[in-house]
C-alpha positions as CSV (number, residue, x, y, z in Angstrom):
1,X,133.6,113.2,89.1
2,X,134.2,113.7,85.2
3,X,131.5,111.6,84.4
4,X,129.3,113.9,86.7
5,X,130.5,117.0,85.7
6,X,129.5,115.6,81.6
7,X,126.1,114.8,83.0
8,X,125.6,118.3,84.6
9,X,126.7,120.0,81.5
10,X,124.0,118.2,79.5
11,X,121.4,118.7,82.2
12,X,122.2,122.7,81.9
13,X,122.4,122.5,77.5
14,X,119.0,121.0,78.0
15,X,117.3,123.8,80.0
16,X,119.3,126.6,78.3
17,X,117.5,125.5,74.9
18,X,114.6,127.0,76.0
19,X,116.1,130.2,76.9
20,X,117.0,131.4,73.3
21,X,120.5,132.2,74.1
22,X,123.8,130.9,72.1
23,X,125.7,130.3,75.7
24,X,125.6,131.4,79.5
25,X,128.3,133.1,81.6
26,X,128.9,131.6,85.4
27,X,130.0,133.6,88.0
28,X,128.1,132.5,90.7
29,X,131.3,130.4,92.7
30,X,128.8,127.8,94.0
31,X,127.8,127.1,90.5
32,X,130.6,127.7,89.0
33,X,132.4,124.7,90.9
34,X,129.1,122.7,90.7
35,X,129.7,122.4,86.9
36,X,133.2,122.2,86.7
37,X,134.7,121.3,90.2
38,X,137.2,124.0,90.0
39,X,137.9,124.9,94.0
40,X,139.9,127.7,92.9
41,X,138.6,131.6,94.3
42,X,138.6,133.3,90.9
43,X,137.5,132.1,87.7
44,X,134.3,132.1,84.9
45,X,132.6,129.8,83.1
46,X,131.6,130.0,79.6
47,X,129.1,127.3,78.5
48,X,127.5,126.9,74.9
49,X,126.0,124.1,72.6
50,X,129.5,122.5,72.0
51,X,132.3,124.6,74.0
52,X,132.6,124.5,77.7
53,X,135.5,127.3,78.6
54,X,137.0,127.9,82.1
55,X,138.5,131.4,82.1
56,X,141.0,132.1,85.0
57,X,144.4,133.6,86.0
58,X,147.9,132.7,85.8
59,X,147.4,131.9,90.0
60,X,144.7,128.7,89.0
61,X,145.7,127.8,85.2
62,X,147.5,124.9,86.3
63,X,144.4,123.8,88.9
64,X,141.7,124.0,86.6
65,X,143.6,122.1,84.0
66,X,144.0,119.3,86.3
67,X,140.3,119.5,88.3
68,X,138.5,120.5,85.3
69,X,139.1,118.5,82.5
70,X,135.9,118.5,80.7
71,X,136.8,122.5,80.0
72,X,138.9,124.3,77.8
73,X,141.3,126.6,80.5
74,X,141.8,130.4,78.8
75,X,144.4,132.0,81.0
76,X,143.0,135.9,81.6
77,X,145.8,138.6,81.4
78,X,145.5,142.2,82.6
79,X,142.6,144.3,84.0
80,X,140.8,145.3,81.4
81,X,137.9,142.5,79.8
82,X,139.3,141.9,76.7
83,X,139.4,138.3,77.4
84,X,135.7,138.5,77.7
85,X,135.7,139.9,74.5
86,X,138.1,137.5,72.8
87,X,135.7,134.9,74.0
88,X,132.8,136.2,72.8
89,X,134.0,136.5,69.2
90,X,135.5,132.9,69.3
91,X,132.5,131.4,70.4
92,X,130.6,133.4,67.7
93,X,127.5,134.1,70.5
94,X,125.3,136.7,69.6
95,X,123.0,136.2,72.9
96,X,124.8,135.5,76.4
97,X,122.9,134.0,79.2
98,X,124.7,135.6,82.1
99,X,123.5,134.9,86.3
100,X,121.3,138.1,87.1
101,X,121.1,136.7,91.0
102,X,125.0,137.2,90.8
103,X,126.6,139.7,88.9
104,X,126.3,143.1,90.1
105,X,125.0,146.2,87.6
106,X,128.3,147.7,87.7
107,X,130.1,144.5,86.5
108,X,127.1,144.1,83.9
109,X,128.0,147.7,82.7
110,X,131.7,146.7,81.9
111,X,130.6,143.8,80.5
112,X,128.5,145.8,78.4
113,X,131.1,149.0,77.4
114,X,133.8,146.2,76.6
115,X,131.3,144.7,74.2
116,X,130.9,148.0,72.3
117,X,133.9,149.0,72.8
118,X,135.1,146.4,70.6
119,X,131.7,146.9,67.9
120,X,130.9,143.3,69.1
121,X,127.1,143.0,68.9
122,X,126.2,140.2,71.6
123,X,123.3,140.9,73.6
124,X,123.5,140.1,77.5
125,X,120.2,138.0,78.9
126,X,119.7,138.1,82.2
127,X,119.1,134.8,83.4
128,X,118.2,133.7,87.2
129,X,118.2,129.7,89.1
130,X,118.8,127.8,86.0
131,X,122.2,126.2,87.7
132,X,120.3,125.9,91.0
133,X,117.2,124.1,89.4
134,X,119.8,121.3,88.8
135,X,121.5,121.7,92.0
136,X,118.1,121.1,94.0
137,X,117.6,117.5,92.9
138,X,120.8,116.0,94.6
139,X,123.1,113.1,93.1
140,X,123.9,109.8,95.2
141,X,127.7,111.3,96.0
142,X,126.4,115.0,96.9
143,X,123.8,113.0,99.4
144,X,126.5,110.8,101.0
145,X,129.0,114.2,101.6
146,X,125.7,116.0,103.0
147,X,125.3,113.1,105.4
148,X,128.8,113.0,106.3
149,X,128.4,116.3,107.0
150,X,125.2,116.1,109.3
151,X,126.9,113.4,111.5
152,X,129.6,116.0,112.2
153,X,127.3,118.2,113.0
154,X,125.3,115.8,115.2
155,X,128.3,114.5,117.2
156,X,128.8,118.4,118.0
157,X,125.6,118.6,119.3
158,X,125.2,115.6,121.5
159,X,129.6,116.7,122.8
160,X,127.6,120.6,123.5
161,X,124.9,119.1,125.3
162,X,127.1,116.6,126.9
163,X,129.6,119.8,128.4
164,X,127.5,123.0,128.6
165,X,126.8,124.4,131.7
166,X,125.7,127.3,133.5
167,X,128.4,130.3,133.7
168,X,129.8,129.7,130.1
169,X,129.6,132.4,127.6
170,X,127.9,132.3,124.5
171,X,131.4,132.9,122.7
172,X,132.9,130.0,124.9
173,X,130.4,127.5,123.6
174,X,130.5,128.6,120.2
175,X,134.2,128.5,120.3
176,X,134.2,125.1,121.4
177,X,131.3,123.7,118.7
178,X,134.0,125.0,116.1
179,X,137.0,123.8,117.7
180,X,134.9,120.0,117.9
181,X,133.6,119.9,114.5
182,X,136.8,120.8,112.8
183,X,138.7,118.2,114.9
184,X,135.8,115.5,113.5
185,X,136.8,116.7,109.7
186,X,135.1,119.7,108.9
187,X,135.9,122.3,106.7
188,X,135.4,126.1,106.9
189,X,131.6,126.3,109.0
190,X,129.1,127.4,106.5
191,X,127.8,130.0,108.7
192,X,129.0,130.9,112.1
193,X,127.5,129.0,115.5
194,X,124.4,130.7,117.0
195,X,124.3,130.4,120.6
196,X,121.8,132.4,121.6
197,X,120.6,132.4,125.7
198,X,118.0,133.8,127.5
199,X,116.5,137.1,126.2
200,X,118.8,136.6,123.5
201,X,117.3,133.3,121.7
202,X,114.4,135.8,120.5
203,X,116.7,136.9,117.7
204,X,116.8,133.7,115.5
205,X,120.1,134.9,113.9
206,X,121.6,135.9,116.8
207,X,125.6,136.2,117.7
208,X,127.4,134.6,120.3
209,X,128.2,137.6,122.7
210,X,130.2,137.4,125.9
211,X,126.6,136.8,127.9
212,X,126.9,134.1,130.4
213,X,124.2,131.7,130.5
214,X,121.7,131.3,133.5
215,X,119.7,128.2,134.8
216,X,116.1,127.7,133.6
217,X,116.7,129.7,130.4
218,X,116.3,128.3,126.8
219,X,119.6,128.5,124.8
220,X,119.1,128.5,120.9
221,X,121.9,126.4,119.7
222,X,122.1,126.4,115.3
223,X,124.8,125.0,113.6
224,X,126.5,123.8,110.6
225,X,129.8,121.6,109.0
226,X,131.1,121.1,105.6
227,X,132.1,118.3,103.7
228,X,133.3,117.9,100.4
229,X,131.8,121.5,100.4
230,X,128.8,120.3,101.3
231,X,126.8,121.9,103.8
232,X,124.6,120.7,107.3
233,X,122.4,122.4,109.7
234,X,121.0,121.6,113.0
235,X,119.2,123.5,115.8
236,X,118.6,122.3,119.4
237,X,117.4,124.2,122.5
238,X,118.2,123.3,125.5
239,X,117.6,124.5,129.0
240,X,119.6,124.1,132.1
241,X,118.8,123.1,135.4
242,X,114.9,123.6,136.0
243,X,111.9,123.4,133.0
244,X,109.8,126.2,133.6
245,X,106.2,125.5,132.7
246,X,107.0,128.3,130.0
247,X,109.7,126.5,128.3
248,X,107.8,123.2,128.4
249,X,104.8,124.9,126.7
250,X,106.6,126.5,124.3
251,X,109.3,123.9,123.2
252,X,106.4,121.1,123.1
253,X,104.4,123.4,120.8
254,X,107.3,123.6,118.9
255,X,108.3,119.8,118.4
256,X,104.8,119.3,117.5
257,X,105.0,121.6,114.9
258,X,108.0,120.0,113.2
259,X,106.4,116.2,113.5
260,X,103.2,117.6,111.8
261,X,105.5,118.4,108.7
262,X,107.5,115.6,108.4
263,X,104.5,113.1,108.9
264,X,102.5,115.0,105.9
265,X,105.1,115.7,103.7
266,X,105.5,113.4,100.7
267,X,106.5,113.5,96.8
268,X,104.3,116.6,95.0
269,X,103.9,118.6,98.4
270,X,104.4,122.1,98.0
271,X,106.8,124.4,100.0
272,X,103.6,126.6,100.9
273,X,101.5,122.8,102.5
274,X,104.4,122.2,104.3
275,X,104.9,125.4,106.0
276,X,101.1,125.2,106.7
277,X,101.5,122.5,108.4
278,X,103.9,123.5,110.9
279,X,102.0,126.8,111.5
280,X,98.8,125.9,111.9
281,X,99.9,123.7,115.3
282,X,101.8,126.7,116.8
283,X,98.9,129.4,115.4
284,X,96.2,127.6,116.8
285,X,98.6,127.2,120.7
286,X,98.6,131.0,120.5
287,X,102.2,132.0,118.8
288,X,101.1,132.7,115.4
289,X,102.8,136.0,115.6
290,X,105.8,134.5,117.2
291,X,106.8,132.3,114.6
292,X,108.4,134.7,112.1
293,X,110.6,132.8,109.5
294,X,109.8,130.3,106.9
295,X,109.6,126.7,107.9
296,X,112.6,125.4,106.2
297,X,115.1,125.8,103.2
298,X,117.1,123.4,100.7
299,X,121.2,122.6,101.7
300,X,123.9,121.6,99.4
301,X,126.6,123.7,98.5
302,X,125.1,126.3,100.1
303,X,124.1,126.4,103.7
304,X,120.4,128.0,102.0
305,X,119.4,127.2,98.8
306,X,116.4,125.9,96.8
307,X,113.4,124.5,97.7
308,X,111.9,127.2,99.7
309,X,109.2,126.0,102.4
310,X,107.2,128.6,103.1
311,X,104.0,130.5,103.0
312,X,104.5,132.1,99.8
313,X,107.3,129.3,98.3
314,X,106.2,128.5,94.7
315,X,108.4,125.0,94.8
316,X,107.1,121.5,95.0
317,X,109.0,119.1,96.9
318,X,110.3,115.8,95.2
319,X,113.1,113.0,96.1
320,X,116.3,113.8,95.7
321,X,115.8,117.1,97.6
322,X,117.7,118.2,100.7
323,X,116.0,120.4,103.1
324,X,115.8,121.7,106.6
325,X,112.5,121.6,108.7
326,X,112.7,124.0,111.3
327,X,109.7,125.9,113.1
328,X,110.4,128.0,115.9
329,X,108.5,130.1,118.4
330,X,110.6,133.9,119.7
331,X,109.3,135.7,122.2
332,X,110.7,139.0,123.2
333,X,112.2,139.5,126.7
334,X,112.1,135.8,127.4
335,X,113.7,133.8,124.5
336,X,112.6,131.2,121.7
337,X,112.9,127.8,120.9
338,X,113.4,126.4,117.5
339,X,114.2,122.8,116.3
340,X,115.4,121.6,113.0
341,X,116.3,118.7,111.4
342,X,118.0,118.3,108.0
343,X,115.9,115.8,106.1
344,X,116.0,114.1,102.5
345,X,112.8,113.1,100.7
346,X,114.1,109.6,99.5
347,X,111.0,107.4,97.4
348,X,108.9,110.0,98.2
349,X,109.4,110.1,101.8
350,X,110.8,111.8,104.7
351,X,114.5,110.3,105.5
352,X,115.9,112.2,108.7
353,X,119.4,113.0,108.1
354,X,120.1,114.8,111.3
355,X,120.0,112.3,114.7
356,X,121.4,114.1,117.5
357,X,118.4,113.9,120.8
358,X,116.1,116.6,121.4
């Protein structure tokens, strides 16, 4: 991992040289154990040309000494944000890159009155996605924890579909999608299960309530493990008991959506192309106006993160990227459908991460 961590720090040198700043705060926890592999809650990092500096209290000193050794640990003392000050003279930086995405106005403020304060002239840049333009293209040992992750996730799936039936409560089968996927090694979900029936599987983030689910209904089923802190996501819908000719319309407009992406996606598509794509199949079957959301979204560390497909993304897919293709079709007063897959774009093409049936 310390030969990765190296290599991330000179990926992020590089694109910081064309930001005209001396250094770059990280607050952003994501990040912030992305270039350092620190796991503990509270902590900064300060990156310039030739320091890398973890700054964190007496509770983690001991941690990051051991998970980050690539960093210099400065143990922070008190409330006030002398420390940050302390730093900022060490270092000698007279710009500070600092995550604009992430740190709140208030926090910039102090940052700011601490600076003057002490009559130490460093300008704060704002500076936004220069950590997650790294993060996006994933390494070989990031991929392997995401697939680990998705084959948790899968076995959940094929176990729900497997045990549901008619009369459980949303809560119940969310309950035991958790219960399953932490047994099979996950940690902490990245987002809580959806299970969303009937009338309900119109809202696409919907809650599992205490609603017990009927026969003949679509049941929106979306969700997620963790590996390594790496993230998965999945969505299924199932029906129980009888296909309507509703549901079969719907959900087969739906799967033909999301094989009309993954067929025409290849190296150098664009997020916006690929969202097309979907859209155009469940436009031109009559849902245009049904089908709400973007078409998919990158996972890593994060359960949403760069690349963006959608109709006004500005990203361009390439291999090494990890993202979710997942169209869906909600329709008030009776339900939705969606499907996704988590995919990888491996020598240009479309590798299917997620297996579970549909």
């Amino acid at each position: 991992m310390t030969s990765n961590i190296a290599n991330r720090l000179q990926k992020l040198r590089r694109k910081l040289e064309g930001k005209e700043v001396d250094g770059i705060f990280i607050s952003q926890p994501e990040n912030r154990y992305y270039l350092s592999n620190f796991l503990g809650t509270a902590g900064y990092l300060l990156i310039t040309k030739h320091d890398a500096v973890l700054a964190t209290d007496f509770r983690y000193t001991e941690q990051a000494g051991i998970q980050s050794p690539e960093y210099r640990i400065f143990q922070i003392t008190g409330s006030s944000l002398d420390w940050f000050v302390q730093l900022i003279m060490e270092l000698r930086i007279k710009r500070l890159g600092f995550e604009s995405g992430n740190i709140t106005f208030a926090f910039n403020q102090k940052l700011s009155e601490a600076l003057n304060k002490s009559q130490v002239k460093t300008e704060l840049i704002p500076i936004e996605g220069v950590v997650e333009s790294i993060r996006v293209i994933k390494e070989p040992g990031e991929i392997e924890l995401i697939t680990k992750a998705a084959e948790i996730s899968d076995k959940a799936m094929e176990h729900t579909q497997d045990t549901i039936h008619v009369g459980m409560t949303e809560k119940e089968v969310a309950w035991e999608i958790e219960k399953f996927m932490r047994e099979k090694g996950s940690q902490s979900l990245p987002f809580e299960a959806i299970v969303a029936s009937g009338p309900n599987a119109a809202l696409p983030h919907h809650r599992p309530s205490e609603r017990r689910i009927c026969p003949g209904e679509p049941v929106v089923i979306d969700i997620g493990a963790r590996v390594g802190g790496y993230c998965s996501d999945l969505t299924r819908t199932i029906c129980l008991g009888q296909h309507d000719t509703q549901f079969n319309h719907v959900y087969g407009t739906v799967l033909k959506a999301q094989l009309a992406a993954i067929a025409m996606i290849h190296e150098g598509t664009s997020g916006t192309e690929a969202d097309g794509a979907a859209r155009e199949v469940i436009t031109d079957a009559g849902f245009g106006q049904a089908f709400g959301h973007s078409l998919g979204h990158g996972v890593g560390l994060n359960e949403h993160e760069q690349p963006r497909l959608g109709a006004n993304s500005t990203d361009t897919l390439v291999s090494g990227m990890v993202f979710t293709i997942e169209p869906g079709i909600y329709l008030t007063g009776w339900g939705g459908v969606r499907i996704e897959d988590l995919v990888l774009l491996e020598n240009g093409k479309i590798k299917l991460l997620s297996k579970s049936r549909k």
